[in-house]
C-alpha positions in Angstrom: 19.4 183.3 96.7 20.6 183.3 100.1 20.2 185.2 102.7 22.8 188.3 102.8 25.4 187.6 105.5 25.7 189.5 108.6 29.7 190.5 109.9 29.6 187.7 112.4 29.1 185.4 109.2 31.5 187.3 107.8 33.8 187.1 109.9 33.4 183.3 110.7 33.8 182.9 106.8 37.1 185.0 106.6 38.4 182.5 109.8 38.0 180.0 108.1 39.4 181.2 104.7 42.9 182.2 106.4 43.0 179.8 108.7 43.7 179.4 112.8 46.9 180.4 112.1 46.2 183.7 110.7 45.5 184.8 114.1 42.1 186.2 112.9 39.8 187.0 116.6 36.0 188.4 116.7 37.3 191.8 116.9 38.3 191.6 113.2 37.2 195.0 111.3 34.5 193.5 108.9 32.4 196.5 106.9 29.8 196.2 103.8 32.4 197.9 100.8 29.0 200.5 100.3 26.1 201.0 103.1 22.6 199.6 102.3 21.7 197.2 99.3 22.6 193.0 100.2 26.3 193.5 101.1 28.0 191.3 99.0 31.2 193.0 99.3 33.0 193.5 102.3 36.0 195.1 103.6 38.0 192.8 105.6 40.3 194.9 107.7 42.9 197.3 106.1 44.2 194.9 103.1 41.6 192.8 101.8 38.2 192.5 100.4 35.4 189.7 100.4 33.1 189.4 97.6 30.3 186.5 97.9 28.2 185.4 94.7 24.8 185.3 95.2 23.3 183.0 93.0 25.3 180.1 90.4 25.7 182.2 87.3 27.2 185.0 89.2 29.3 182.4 91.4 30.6 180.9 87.8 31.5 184.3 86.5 33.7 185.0 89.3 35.7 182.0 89.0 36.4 182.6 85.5 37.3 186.6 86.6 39.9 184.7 89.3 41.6 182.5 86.5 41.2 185.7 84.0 43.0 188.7 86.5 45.6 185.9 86.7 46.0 185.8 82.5 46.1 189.3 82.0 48.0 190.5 85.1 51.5 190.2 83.4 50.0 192.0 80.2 48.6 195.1 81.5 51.1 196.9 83.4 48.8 198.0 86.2 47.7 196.1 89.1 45.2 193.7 89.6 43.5 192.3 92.3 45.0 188.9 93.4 42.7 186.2 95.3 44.2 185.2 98.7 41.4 182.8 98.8 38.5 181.5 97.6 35.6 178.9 98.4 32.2 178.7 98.8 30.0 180.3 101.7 26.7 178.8 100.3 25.7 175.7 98.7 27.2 176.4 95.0 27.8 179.9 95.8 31.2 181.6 95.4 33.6 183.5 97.3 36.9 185.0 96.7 38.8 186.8 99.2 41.3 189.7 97.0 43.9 192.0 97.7 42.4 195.6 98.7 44.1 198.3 95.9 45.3 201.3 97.0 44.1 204.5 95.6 40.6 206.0 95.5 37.8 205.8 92.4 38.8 208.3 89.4 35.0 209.3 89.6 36.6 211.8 92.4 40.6 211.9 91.3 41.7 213.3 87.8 44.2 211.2 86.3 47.7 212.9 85.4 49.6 212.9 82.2 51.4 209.6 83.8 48.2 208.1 84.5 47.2 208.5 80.9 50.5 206.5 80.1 48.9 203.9 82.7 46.1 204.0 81.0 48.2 203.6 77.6 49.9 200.5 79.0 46.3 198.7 80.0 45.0 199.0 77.1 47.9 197.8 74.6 48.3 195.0 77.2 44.9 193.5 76.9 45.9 193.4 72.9 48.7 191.3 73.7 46.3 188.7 75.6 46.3 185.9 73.9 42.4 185.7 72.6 42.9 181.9 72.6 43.6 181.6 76.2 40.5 184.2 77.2 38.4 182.0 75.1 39.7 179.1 76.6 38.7 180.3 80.4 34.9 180.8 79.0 35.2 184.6 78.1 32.8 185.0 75.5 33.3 186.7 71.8 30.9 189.9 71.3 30.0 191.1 68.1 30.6 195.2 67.3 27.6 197.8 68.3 26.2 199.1 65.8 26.5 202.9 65.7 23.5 203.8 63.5 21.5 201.9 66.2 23.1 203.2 68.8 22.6 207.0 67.7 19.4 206.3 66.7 18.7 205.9 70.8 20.4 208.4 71.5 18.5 210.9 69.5 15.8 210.2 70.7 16.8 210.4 74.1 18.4 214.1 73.3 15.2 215.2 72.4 13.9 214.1 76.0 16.8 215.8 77.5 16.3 218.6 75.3 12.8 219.4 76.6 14.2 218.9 80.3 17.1 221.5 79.1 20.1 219.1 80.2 21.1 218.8 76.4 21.4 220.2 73.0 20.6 217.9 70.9 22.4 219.5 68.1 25.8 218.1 69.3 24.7 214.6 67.5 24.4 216.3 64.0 28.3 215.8 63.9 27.9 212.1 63.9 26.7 211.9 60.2 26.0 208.9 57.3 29.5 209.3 56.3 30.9 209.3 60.1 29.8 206.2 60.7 30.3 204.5 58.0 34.5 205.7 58.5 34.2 204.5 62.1 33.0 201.2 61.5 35.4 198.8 62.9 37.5 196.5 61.0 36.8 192.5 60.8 39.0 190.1 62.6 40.1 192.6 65.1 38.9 191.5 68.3 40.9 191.8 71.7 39.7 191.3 75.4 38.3 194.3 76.6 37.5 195.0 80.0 34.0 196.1 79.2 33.4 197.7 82.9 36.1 200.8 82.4 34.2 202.9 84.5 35.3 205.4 87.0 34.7 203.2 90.1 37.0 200.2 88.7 39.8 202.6 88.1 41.9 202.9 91.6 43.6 206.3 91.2 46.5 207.8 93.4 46.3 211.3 95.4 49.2 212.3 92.1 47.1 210.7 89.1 48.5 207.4 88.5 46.5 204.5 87.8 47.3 202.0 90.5 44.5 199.4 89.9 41.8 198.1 87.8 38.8 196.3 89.6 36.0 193.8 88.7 36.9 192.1 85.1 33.5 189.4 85.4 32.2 191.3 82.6 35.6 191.3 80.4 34.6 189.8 76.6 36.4 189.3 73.3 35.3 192.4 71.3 35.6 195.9 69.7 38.4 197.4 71.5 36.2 200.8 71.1 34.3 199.6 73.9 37.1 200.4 76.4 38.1 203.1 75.0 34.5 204.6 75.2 34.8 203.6 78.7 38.4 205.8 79.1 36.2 208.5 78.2 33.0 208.4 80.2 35.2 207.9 83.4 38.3 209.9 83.0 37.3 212.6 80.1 37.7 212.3 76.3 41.0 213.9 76.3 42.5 211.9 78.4 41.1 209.0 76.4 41.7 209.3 73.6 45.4 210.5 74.1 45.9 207.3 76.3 44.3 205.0 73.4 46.4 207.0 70.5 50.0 206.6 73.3 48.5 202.6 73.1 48.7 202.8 69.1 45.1 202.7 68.1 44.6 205.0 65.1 42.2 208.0 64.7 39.3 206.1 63.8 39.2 203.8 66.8 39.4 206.2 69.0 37.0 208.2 67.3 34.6 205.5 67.4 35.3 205.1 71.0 34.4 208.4 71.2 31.3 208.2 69.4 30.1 205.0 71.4 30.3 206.9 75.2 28.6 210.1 74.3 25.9 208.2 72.6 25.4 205.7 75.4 26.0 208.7 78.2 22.8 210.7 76.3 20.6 207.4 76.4 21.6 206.7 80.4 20.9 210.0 81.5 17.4 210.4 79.7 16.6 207.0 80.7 17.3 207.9 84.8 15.0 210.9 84.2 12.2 209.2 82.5 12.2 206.1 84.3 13.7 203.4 82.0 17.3 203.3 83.3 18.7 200.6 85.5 19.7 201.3 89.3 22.9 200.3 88.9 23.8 202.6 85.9 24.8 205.4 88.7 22.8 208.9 90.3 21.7 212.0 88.4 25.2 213.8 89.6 27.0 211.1 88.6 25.1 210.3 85.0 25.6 214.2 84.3 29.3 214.4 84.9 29.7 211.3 82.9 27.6 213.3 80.3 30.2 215.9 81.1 33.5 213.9 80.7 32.6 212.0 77.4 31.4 215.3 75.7 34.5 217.3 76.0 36.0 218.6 72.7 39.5 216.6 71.8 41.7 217.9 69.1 41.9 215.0 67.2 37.9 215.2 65.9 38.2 219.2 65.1 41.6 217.6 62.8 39.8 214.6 61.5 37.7 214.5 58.1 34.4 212.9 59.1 31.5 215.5 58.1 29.2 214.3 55.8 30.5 216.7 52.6 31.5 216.1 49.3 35.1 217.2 48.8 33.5 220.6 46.4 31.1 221.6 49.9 34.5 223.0 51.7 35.0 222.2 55.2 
């Protein structure tokens, strides 16, 4: 890997990206997108954003994510970053320098009832991208979780959070034999998903709109649920699950959605306390309000038969 650039390479990189003629001087504002780490994002003055690759496979990816934003951008309905440039700033090493979105992250801004309909067009856009053409640019085809597996881990990491009293581990009983079984998802119905849906790739307005989606290098040809889940964990299950029903998924997608966050929010947040989560998976406050936002009761479960009863055991 390279060394991490400083803002004087930075900035030499960005002169030469633009051009002489795009008047670009030494005094150019040049600021790491978040303090510490390698700084491999950059703000570049008021309207774009440098991102660098720091090794070939990551450098790859982001090509593909340049070529991909440019597919889906007439689909989805909400903006997405366009490269004003790209290159290389190491030997086989990737750069692309994008559009800065307005907006702030929807970790910190609750999105309105129009947002949800934002949120509605994004995600029956990327069903109308052709799967062909994703496939074509290298986005690879991902098989459905399993949700036995998956609450299996997360049972286990409720009883850790139990004994730490951050959870009650009771709430998983609700995801029975027969639950998952119904929410099981149906062959042949891949679509792109974003995969990355998380508060910090959502651009929200100081009214709730959506008004950008970031960082689609980890996009795949999958389970639609896996978007939706991420709806929830960033935005609230609510407001999920009404934008995915508004996008014409039926109960049991969202449901399964549903099912997928608040198990994978229990594993993350045991696994940060006990020392098996990843860095980049977010901080305690963060991992709890997550927790928070993917566990809040929507109608449509309370209206939906998925209990594991026979139909003489009453509701």
């Amino acid at each position: 890997m390279h060394r991490p650039p400083t803002a004087d390479t930075v900035r030499g990189l960005v002169r030469t990206a633009l051009g002489d003629a795009a008047g670009v001087g030494d005094g150019l504002d040049v600021r790491p997108v978040e303090e510490g780490g390698e700084h491999l994002s950059w703000w570049i003055g008021t309207r774009h954003v440098l991102r660098l690759a720091p090794d070939p496979a990551a450098s790859a990816r982001q090509r593909r994510e340049v070529r991909l934003r440019d597919l889906v951008r007439p689909h989805v309905g909400v903006p997405v970053p366009a490269s004003f440039a790209a290159g290389e700033w190491g030997n086989g090493l990737a750069f692309t320098l994008d559009t800065r979105l307005p907006g702030a992250s929807a970790e910190g801004r609750a999105v309105s009832p129009a947002g949800e309909a934002d949120l509605a067009g994004l995600l029956s856009g990327l069903r109308e991208v052709p799967v062909r053409a994703a496939a074509a640019l290298g986005v690879r085809v991902t098989a459905p979780r399993s949700l036995e597996k998956l609450r299996s881990l997360a049972v286990r990491g409720a009883g850790r959070l139990a004994a730490d009293g951050e959870f009650d581990p009771g709430r998983l009983d609700r995801l029975t034999p027969r639950a998952m079984q119904q929410l099981a998802p149906m062959p042949g119905t891949g679509v792109l998903v974003h995969h990355g849906l998380t508060g910090e790739h959502l651009r929200v307005t100081a009214d709730g709109r959506v008004c950008g989606v970031l960082d689609w290098a980890d996009a795949v040809i999958g389970d639609p649920a896996e978007d939706i889940a991420g709806l929830a964990v960033a935005v609230g299950a609510p407001a999920a699950v009404r934008a995915a029903t508004l996008a014409g998924y039926e109960a049991r997608v969202c449901l399964r959605g549903l099912w997928l966050a608040r198990c994978d929010t229990v594993i993350r947040l045991a696994g940060r306390l006990h020392g098996s989560g990843l860095p980049d998976e977010g901080s305690l406050p963060v991992l709890r309000a997550q927790l928070r936002r993917a566990w809040e009761a929507i109608l449509l479960e309370r209206l939906t038969d998925v209990p594991d009863r026979a139909p003489d055991q009453g509701p």
